[in-house]
C-alpha positions as CSV (number, residue, x, y, z in Angstrom):
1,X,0.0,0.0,0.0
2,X,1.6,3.4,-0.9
3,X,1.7,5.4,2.3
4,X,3.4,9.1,2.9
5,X,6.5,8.1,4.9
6,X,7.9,10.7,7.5
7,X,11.5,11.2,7.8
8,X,12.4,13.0,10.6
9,X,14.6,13.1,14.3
10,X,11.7,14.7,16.7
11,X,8.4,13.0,17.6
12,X,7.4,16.2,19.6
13,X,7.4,18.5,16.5
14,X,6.1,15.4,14.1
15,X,3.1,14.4,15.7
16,X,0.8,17.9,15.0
17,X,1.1,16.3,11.4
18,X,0.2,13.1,12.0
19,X,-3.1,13.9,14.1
20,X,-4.0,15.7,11.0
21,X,-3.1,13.0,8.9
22,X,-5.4,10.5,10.7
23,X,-8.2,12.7,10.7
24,X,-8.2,12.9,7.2
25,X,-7.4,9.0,6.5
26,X,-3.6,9.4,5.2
27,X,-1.7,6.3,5.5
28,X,1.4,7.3,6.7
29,X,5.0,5.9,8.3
30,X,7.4,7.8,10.0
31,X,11.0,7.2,9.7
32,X,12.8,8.6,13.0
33,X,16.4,8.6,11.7
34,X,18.4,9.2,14.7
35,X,19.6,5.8,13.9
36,X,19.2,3.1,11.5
37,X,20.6,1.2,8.5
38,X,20.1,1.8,4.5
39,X,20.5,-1.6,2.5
40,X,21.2,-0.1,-1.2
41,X,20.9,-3.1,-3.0
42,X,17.0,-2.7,-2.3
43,X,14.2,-0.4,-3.4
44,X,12.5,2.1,-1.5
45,X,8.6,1.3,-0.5
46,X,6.0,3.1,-2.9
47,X,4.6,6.1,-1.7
48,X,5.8,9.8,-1.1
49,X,8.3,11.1,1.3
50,X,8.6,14.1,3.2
51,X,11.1,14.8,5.4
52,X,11.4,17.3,8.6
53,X,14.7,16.7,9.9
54,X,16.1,19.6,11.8
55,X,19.2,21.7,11.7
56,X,19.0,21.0,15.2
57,X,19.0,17.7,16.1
58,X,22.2,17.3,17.9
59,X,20.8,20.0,20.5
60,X,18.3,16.9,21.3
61,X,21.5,14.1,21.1
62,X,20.8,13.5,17.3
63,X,23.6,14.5,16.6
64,X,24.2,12.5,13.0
65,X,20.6,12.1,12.3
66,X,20.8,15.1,9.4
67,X,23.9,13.1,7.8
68,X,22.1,10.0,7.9
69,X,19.1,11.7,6.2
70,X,21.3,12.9,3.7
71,X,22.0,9.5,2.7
72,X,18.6,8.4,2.9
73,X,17.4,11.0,0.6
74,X,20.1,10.4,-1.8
75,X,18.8,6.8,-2.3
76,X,14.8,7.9,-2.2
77,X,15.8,10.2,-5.6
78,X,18.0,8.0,-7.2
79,X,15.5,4.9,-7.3
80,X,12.7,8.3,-8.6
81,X,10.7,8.6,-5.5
82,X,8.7,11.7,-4.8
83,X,10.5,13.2,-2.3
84,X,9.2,16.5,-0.8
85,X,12.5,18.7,1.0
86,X,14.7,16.9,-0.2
87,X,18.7,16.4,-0.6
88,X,18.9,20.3,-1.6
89,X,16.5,21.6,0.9
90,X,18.6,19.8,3.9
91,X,21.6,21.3,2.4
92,X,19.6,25.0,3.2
93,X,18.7,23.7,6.4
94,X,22.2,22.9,8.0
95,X,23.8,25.8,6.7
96,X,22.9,29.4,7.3
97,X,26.1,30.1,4.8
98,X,24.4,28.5,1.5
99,X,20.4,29.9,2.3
100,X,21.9,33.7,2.6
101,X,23.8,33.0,-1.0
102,X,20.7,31.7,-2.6
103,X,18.5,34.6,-1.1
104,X,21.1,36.7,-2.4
105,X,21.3,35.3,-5.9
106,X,17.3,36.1,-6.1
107,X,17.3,39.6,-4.9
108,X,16.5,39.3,-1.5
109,X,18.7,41.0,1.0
110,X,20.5,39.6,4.2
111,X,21.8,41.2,6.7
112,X,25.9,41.6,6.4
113,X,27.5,38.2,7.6
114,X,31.1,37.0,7.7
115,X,31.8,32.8,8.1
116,X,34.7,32.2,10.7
117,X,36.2,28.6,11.9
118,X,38.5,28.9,15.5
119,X,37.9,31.7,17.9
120,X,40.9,33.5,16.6
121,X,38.8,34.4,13.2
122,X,35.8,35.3,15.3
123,X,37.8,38.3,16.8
124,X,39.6,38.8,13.2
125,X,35.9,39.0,11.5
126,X,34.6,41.2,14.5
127,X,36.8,44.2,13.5
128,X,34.6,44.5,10.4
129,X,32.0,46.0,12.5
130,X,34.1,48.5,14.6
131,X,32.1,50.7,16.0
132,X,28.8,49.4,15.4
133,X,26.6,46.2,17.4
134,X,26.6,43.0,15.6
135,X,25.8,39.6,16.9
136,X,27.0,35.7,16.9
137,X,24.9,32.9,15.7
138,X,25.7,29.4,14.2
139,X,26.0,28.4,10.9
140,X,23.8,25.0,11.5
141,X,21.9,26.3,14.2
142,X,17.8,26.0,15.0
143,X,16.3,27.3,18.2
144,X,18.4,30.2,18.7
145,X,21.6,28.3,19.2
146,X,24.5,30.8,19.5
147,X,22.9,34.0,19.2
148,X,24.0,36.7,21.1
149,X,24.3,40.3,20.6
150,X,27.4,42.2,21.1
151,X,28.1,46.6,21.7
152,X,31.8,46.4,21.3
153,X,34.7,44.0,20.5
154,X,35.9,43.6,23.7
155,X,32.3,42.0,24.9
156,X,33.0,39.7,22.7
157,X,36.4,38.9,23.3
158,X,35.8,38.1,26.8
159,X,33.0,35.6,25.3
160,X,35.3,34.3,23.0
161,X,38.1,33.5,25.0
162,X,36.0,32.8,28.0
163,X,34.8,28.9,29.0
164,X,30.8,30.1,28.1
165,X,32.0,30.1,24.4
166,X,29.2,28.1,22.7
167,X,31.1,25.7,20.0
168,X,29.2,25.4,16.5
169,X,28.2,21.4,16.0
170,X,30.1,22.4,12.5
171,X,32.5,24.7,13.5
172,X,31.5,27.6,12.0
173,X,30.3,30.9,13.4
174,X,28.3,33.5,12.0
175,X,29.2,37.0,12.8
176,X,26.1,39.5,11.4
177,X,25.6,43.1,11.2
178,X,22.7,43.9,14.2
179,X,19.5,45.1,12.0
180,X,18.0,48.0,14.5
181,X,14.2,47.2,14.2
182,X,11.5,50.0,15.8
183,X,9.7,47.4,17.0
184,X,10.4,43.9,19.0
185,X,9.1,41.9,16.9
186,X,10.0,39.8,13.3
187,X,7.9,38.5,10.6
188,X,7.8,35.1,9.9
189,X,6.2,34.2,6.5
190,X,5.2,30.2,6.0
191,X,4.9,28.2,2.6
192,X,3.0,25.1,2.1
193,X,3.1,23.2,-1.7
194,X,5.9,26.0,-2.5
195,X,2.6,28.8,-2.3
196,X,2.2,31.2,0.5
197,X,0.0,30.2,3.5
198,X,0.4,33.5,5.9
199,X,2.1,35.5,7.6
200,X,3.0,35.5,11.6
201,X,4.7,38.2,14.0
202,X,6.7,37.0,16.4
203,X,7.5,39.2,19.3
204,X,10.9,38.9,20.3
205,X,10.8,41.6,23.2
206,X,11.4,38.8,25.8
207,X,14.1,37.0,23.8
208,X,14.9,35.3,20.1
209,X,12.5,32.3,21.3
210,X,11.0,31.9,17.1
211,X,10.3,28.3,17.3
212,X,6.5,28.3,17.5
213,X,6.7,24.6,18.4
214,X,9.3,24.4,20.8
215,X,9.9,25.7,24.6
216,X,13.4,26.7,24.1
217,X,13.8,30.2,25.8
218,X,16.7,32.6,25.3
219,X,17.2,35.6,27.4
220,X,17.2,39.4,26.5
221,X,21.0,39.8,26.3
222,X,20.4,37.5,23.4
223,X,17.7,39.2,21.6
224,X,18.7,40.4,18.5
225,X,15.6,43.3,18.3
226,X,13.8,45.7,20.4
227,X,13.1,46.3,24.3
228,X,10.7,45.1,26.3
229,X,7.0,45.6,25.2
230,X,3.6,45.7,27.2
231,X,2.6,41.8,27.7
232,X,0.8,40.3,24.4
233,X,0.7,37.1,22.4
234,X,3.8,36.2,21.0
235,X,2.5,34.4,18.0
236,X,0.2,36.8,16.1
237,X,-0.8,35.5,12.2
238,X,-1.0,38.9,10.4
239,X,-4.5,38.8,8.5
240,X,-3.8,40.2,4.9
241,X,-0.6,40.3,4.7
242,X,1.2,41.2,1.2
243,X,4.6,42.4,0.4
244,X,6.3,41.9,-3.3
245,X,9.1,39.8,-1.1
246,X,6.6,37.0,-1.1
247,X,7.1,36.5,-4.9
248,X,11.4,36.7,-4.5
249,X,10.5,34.0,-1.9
250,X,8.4,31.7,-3.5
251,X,11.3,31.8,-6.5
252,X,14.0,30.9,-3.8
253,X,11.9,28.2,-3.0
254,X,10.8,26.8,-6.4
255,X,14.9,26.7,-7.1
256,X,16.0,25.3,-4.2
257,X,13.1,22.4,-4.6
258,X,12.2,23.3,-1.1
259,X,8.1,22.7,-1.0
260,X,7.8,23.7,2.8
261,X,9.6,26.2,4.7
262,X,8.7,29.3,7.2
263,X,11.1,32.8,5.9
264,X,12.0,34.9,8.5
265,X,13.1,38.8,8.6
266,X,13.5,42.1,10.1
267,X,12.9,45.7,9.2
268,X,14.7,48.5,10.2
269,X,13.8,51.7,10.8
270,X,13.4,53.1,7.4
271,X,10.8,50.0,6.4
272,X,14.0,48.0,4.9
273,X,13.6,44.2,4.9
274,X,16.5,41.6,6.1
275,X,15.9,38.3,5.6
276,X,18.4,36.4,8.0
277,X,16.9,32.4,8.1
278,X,14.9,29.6,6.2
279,X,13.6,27.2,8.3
280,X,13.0,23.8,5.8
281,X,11.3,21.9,9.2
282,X,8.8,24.5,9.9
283,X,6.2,24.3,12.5
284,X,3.2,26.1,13.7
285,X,1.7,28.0,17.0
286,X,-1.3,27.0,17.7
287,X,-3.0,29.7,19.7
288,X,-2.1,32.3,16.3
289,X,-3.5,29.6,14.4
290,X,-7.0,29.2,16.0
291,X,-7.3,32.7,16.4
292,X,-7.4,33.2,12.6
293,X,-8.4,29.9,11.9
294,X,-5.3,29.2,9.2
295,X,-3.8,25.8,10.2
296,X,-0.6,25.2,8.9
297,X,-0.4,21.1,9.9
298,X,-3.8,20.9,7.6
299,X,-2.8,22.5,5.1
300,X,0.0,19.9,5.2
301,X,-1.5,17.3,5.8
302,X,-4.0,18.1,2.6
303,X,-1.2,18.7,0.3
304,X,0.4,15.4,1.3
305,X,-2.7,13.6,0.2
306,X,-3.0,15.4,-2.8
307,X,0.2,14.3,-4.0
308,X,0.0,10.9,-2.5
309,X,-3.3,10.2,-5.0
310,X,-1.7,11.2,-7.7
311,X,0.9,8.1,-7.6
312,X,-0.8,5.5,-9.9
C-alpha cells in the first residue's frame, strides 16, 4: 500500500502532522532517523516522502541524524521517489552560509555576515564592525543556538576567550551586522506546496525564542531586536498580509526544490527588509492559528494527500 512516509529526528514537533493525517485518512509511516541502517541493494517502498529533519537535532543528542538523512534521501531520488525537501532543501537547512547565498542570488537582502572557523577568526571578523553592534549565531543552528548580541569587541572577546563560548556542531560561526528594528518583533512568512500560507509576527521583546513549536527560551542579552514591550501574544498570524518579497521567496523556494519552509526577517527603521533564516522543518503556534483559523499542519497534511493520490 503506498503510504506518505515521514523522515524525521523529533516526535514532539512530528506528531501535530500526523493527528491531521489521521483525521483525514492518510496512511502514513514515520522514519525517525536518529539511527538506523540503509540496504542499497533494495528499493525504497511506494509512496511519497517528506522529510522534517532539523538543523538542530544534535541540541536533542541526534547528533548525526541530518547526515544520515542525507544518505537516505540520496537513495529515495536516485530509485525516482517523490521526495518532498529533499537532498537540496537539507543542504539550506544545515547551513545558514548556503540559504543567505541563494537569497542573495534572487534579490533578497541579508543582513551583512562574515563565516569564521576557530575563535581566533571570530575576533579577526569582528573588527569589520568597529564601532557598530553585531551579533554571533551558528551556521547550523535552529532554536536560537548561539545567538548573542554584542556593543563592542571587547564583549565579545571576553565571550570568546572565556569557558561560556558556545562551540558550532560544524565549527562555524556567524558574525552579522545587528539590524536596529522600531519594533520587537519579526515576521515570519510560512509556505505550504511551495505557495504562501500566511504570515506570523513574532515578538521577540522577551528574547529570540521563534520556534513556534518548541519551549526553548533565550534571554534578552540574546535578543537580536527591540526592548521590552507591554505583555501580548507572542504568535500573532498577520490577517492580509502582502509584500512583493513573497514572490522573490516563492522563486527561492521553487529553485532550491524546497516545498515547505517558514522565511523569516526584520525591518529596520526606514521599512527596509533583512531576511536572516529559512527554516526547511517548519512548524506552527497553535493559539495564532486558532485565532485566525489558518492551520498550517492541515494545510500539510492536505497537500500530502493530494500528491499521494496522484501516484498510480
Amino acid at each position: 500500500m503506498k503510504k506518505v512516509y515521514i523522515i524525521h529526528e523529533n516526535n514532539e514537533w512530528t506528531v501535530h502532522l500526523t493527528k491531521r493525517l489521521d483525521e483525514l485518512e492518510v496512511p502514513y509511516e514515520e522514519w525517525h532517523l536518529d539511527d538506523g541502517r540503509l540496504d542499497l541493494s533494495k528499493e525504497p517502498p511506494e509512496g511519497i516522502f517528506y522529510s522534517r529533519m532539523s538543523a538542530s537535532s544534535h541540541a536533542r543528542g541526534h547528533r548525526f541524524a541530518p547526515e544520515f538523512t542525507g544518505q537516505v534521501l540520496a537513495w529515495l531520488e536516485r530509485n525516482g521517489r517523490q521526495v518532498f525537501n529533499g537532498t537540496r532543501a537539507l543542504q539550506l537547512e544545515v547551513s545558514k552560509i548556503i540559504q543567505y547565498l541563494e537569497l542573495n542570488k534572487f534579490g533578497v537582502r541579508t543582513p551583512t555576515t562574515i563565516a569564521a572557523v576557530s575563535r581566533e577568526q571570530i575576533l579577526e571578523a569582528a573588527k569589520e564592525f568597529a564601532g557598530n553592534a553585531f551579533i554571533t549565531k551558528h551556521n547550523r543552528a535552529g532554536k536560537g543556538l548561539g545567538v548573542q548580541l554584542f556593543q563592542t569587541f571587547d564583549a565579545l572577546k571576553i565571550y570568546v576567550e572565556g569557558p561560556e563560548f558556545e562551540e558550532p556542531v560544524d565549527g562555524i560561526t556567524l558574525i552579522q551586522e545587528y539590524i536596529q528594528s522600531p519594533e520587537s518583533y519579526i515576521t515570519r512568512c510560512e509556505f505550504v506546496g511551495g505557495q504562501f500560507v500566511y504570515a506570523v509576527k513574532v515578538d521577540t521583546s522577551e528574547g529570540f525564542q521563534l520556534c513556534p513549536a518548541d519551549a526553548c527560551q533565550i534571554g534578552d542579552l540574546f535578543c537580536p531586536v527591540g526592548e521590552e514591550v507591554e505583555e501580548k501574544p507572542k504568535f500573532q498570524i498577520i490577517e492580509g498580509f502582502n509584500d512583493s518579497i513573497i514572490e522573490k521567496y516563492q522563486q527561492v523556494l521553487k529553485e532550491n526544490q524546497i516545498q515547505v519552509a517558514g522565511i523569516e526577517f526584520i525591518r529596520n527603521a526606514e521599512g527596509e527588509i533583512f531576511t536572516y533564516d529559512i527554516n526547511t522543518n517548519t512548524n506552527y503556534n497553535s493559539d495564532a492559528e486558532a485565532k485566525a483559523e489558518k492551520f498550517g499542519m492541515l494545510y500539510l497534511a492536505k497537500f500530502l494527500k493530494d500528491e499521494l493520490n496522484k501516484i498510480v
